[in-house]
MMTF fields as JSON, N, C-alpha, C and O atoms, coordinates in Angstrom:
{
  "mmtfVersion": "1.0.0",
  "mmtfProducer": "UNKNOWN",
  "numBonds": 363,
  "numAtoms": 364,
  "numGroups": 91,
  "numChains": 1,
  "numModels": 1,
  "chainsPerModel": [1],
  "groupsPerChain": [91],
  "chainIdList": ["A"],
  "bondAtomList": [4, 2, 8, 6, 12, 10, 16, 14, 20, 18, 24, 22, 28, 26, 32, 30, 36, 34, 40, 38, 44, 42, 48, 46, 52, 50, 56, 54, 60, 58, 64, 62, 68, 66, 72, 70, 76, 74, 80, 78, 84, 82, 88, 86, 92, 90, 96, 94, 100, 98, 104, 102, 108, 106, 112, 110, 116, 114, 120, 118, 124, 122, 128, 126, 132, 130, 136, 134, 140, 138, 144, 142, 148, 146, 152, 150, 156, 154, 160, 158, 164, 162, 168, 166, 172, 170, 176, 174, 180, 178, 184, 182, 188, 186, 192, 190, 196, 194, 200, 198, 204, 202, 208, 206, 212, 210, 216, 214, 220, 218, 224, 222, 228, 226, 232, 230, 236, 234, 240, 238, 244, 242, 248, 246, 252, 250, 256, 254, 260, 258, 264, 262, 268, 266, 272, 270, 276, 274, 280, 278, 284, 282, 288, 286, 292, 290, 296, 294, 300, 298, 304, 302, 308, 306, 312, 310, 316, 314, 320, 318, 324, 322, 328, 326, 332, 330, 336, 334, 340, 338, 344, 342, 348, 346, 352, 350, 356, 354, 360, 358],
  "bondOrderList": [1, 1, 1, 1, 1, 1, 1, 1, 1, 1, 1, 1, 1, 1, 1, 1, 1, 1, 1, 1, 1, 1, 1, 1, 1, 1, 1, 1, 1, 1, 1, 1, 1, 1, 1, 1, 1, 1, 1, 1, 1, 1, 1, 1, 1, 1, 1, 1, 1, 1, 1, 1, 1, 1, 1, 1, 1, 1, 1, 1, 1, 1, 1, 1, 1, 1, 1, 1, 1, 1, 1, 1, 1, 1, 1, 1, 1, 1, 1, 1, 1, 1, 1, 1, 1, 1, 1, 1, 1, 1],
  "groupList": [{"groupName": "UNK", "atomNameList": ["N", "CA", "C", "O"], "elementList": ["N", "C", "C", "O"], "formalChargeList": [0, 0, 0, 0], "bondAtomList": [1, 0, 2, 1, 3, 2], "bondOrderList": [1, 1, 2], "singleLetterCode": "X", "chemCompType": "L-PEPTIDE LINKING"}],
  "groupTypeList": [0, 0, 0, 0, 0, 0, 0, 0, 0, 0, 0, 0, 0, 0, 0, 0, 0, 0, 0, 0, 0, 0, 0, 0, 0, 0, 0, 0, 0, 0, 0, 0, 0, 0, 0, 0, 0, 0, 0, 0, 0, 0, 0, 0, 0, 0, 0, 0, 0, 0, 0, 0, 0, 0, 0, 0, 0, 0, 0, 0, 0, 0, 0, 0, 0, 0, 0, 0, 0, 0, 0, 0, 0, 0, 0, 0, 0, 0, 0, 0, 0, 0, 0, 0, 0, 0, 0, 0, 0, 0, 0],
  "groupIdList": [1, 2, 3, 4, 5, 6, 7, 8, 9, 10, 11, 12, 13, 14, 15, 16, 17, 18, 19, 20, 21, 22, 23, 24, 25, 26, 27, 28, 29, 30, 31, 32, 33, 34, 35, 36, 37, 38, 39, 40, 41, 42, 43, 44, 45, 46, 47, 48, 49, 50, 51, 52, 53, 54, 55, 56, 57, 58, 59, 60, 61, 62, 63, 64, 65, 66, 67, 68, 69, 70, 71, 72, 73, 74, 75, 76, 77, 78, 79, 80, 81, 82, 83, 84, 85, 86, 87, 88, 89, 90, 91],
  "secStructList": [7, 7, 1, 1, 1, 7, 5, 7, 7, 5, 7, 1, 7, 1, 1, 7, 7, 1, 7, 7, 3, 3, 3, 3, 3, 1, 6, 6, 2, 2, 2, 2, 2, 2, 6, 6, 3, 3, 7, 4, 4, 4, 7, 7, 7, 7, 6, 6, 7, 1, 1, 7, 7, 7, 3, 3, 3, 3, 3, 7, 6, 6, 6, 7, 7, 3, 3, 3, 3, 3, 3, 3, 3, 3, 3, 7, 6, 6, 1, 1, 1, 1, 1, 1, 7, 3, 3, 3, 3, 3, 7],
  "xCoordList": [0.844, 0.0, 0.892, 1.9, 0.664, 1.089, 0.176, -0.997, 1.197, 0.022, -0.532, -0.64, -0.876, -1.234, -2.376, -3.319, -2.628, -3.526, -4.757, -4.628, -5.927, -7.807, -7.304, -6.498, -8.394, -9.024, -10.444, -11.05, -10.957, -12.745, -12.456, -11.518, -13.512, -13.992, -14.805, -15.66, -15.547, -16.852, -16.981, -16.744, -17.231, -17.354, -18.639, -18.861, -19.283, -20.543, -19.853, -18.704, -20.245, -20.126, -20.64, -21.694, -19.6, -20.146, -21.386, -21.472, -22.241, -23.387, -25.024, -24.999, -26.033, -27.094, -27.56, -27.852, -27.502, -28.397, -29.275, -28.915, -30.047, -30.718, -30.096, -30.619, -28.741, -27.767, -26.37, -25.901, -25.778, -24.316, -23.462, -23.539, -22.302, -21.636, -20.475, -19.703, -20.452, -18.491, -18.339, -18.966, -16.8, -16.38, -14.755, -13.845, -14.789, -13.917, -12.806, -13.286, -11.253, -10.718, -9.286, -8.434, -8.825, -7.935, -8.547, -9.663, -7.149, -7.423, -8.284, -8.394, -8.595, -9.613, -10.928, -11.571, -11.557, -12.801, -14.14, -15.169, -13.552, -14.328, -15.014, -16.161, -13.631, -14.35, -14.6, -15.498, -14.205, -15.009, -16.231, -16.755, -17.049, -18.127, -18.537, -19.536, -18.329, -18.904, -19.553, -20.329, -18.805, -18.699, -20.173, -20.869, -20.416, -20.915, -22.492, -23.526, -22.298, -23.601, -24.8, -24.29, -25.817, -26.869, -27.487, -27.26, -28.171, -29.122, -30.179, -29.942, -31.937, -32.941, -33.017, -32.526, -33.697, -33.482, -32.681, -32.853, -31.55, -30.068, -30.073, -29.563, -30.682, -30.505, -28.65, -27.925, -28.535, -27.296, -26.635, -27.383, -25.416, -24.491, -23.717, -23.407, -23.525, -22.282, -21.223, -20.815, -20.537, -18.739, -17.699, -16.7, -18.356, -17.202, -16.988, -16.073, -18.647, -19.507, -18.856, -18.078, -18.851, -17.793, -19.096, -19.876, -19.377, -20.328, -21.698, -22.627, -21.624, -23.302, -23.835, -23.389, -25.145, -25.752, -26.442, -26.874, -26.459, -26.886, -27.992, -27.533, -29.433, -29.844, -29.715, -29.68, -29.68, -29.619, -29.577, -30.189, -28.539, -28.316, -26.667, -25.887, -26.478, -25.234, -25.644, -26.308, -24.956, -25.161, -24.373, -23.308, -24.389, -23.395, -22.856, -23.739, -21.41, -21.138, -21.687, -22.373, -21.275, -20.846, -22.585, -22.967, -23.384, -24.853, -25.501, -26.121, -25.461, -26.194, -27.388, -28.412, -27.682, -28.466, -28.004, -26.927, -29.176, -28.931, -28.558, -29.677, -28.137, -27.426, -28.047, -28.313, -28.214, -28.964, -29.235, -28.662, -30.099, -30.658, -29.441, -28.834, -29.387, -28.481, -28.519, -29.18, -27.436, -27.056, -25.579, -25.014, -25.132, -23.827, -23.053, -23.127, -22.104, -21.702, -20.815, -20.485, -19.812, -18.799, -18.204, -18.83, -17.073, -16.013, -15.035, -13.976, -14.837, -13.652, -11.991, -11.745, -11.666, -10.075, -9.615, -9.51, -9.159, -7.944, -8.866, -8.661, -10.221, -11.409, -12.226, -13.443, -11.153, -11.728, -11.327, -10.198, -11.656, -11.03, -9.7, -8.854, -9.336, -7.634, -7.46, -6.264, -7.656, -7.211, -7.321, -6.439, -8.12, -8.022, -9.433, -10.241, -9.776, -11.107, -11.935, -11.831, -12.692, -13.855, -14.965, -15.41, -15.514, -17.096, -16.89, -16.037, -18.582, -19.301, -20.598, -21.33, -20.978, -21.495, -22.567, -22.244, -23.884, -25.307, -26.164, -27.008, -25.837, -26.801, -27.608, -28.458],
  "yCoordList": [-1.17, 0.0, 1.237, 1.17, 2.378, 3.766, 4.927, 4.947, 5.823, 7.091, 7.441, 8.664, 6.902, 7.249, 6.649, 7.306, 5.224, 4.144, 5.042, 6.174, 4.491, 4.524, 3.769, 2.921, 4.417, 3.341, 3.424, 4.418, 2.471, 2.66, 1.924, 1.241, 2.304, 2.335, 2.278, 2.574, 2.092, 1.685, 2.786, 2.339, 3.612, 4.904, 4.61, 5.643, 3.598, 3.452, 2.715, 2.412, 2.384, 0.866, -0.179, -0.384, -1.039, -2.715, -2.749, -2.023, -3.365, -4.25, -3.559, -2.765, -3.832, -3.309, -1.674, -1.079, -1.261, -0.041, 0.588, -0.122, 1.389, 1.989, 2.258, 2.283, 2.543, 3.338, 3.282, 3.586, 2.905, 2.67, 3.113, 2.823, 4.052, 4.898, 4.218, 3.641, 4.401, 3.907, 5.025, 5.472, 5.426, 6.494, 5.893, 5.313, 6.207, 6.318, 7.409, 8.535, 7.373, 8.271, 8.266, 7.492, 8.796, 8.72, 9.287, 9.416, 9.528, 10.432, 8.78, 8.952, 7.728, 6.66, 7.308, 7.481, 7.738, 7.676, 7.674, 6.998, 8.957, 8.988, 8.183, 7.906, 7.877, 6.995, 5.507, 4.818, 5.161, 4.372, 4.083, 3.062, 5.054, 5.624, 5.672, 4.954, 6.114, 6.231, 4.929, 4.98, 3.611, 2.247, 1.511, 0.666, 2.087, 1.425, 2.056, 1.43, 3.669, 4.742, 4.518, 4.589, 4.342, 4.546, 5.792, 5.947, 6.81, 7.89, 7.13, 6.178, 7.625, 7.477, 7.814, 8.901, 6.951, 7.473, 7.753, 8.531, 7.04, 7.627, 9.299, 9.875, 9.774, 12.08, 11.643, 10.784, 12.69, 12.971, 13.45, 14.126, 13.152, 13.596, 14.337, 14.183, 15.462, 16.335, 16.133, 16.618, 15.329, 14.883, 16.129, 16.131, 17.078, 17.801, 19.06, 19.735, 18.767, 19.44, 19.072, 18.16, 19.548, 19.46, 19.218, 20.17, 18.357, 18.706, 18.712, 19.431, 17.735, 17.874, 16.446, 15.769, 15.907, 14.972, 14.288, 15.086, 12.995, 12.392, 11.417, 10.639, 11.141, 10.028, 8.633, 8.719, 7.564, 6.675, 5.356, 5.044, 4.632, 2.778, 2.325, 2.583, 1.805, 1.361, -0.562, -1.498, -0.424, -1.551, -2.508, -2.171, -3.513, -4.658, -4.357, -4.468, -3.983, -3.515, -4.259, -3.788, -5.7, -6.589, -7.089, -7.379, -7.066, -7.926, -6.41, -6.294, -5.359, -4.118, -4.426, -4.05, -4.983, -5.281, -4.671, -4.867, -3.623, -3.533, -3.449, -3.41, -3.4, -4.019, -3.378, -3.981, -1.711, -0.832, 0.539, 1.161, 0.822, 2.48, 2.859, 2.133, 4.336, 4.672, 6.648, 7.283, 7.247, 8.798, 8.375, 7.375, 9.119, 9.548, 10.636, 11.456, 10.994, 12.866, 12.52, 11.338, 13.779, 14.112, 14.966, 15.941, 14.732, 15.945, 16.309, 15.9, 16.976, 17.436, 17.942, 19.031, 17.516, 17.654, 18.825, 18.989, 20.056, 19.589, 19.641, 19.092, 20.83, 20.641, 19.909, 20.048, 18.618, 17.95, 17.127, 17.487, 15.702, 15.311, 15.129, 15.623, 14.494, 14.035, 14.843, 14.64, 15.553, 16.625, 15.266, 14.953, 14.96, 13.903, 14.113, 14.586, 13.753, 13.645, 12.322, 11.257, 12.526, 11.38, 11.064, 12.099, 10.195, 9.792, 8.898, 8.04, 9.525, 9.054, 8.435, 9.085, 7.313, 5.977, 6.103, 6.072, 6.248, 6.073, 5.243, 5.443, 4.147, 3.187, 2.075, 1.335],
  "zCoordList": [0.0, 0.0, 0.0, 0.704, -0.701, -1.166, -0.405, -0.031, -0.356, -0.112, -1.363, -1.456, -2.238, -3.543, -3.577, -4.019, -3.122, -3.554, -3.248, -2.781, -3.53, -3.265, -2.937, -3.319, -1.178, -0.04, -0.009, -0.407, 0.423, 1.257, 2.649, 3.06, 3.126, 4.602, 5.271, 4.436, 6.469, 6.132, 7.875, 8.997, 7.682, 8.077, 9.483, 10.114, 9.879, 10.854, 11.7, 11.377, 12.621, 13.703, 13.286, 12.683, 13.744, 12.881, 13.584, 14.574, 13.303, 13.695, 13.138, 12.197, 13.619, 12.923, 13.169, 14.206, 11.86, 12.138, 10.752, 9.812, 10.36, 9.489, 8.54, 7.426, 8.759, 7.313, 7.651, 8.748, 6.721, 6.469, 5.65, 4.456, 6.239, 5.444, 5.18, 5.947, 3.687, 3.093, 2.151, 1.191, 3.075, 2.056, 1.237, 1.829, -0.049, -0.523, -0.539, -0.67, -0.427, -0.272, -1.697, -1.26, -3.039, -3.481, -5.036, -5.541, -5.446, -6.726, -8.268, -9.482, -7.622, -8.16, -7.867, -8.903, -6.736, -6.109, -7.018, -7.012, -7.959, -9.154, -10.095, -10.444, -10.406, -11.588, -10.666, -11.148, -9.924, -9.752, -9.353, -9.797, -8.288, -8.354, -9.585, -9.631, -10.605, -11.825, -12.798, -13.752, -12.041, -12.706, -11.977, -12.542, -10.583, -9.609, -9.5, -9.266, -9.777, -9.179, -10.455, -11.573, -10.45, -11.196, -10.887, -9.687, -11.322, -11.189, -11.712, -12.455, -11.234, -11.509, -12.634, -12.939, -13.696, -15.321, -16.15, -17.088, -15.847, -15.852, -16.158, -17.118, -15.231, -14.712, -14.707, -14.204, -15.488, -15.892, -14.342, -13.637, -13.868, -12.275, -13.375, -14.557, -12.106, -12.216, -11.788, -10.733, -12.579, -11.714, -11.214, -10.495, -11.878, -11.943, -10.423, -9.951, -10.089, -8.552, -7.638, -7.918, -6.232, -4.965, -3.921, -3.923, -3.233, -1.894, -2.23, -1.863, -3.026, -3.701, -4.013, -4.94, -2.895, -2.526, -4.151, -4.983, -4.383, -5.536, -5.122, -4.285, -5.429, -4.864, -6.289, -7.516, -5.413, -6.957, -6.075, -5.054, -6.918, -7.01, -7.09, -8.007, -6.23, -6.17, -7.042, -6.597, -8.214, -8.949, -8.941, -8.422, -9.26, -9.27, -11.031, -11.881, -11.504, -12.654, -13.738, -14.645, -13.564, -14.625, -15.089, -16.223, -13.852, -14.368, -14.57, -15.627, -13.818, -14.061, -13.112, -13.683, -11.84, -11.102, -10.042, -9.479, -9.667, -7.921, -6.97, -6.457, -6.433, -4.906, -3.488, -2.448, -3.846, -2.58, -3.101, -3.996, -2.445, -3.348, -2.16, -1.372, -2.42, -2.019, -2.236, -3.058, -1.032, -1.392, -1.789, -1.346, -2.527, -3.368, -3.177, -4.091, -1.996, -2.186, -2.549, -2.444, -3.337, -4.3, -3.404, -2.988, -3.048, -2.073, -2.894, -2.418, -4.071, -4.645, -3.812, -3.293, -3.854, -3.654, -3.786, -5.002, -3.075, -1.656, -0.056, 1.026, -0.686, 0.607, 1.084, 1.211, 1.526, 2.27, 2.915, 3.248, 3.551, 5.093, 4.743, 5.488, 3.716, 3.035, 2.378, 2.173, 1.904, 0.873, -0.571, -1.372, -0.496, -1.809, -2.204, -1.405, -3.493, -3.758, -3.37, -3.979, -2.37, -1.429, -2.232, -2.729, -2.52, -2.242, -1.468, -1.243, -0.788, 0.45, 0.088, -0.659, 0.493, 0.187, 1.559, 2.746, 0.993, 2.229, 1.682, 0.809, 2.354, 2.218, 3.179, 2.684]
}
């Protein structure tokens, strides 16, 4: 592992609750979010936006099925917890 690499994380306390946060942290975050996020109707996301909530579908890539509806935020890079560009994962 590098200070360079994308990490995720799973941002809640283990065990049961209503909603579960994983944030991604590294100059990847993007596009991979991008492989994974569905929008309702596919509504076009603004990648290029800083701090701005998405509602949608975290999909399984390869079948294009599902997995959890979900919120999506975009933290553009250097304002924010790492100074790296984050998405944050509510599901």
């Amino acid at each position: 592992m590098s200070l360079e690499d994308t990490i995720s994380t799973l941002s809640t306390p283990v065990g049961e609750s209503g909603i579960g946060i994983v944030r991604m942290s590294g100059e990847r975050s993007f596009s991979i979010a991008k492989k994974i996020f569905r929008s309702p109707q596919g509504k076009k996301i603004d990648w290029t936006s800083s701090f701005r909530t998405h509602y949608g579908w975290i999909v399984d890539p390869e079948a294009e099925k599902p997995v959890d509806e979900v919120l999506l935020t975009l933290m553009r890079a250097p304002k924010t917890y790492t100074r790296e560009d984050i998405v944050e994962i509510n599901c």
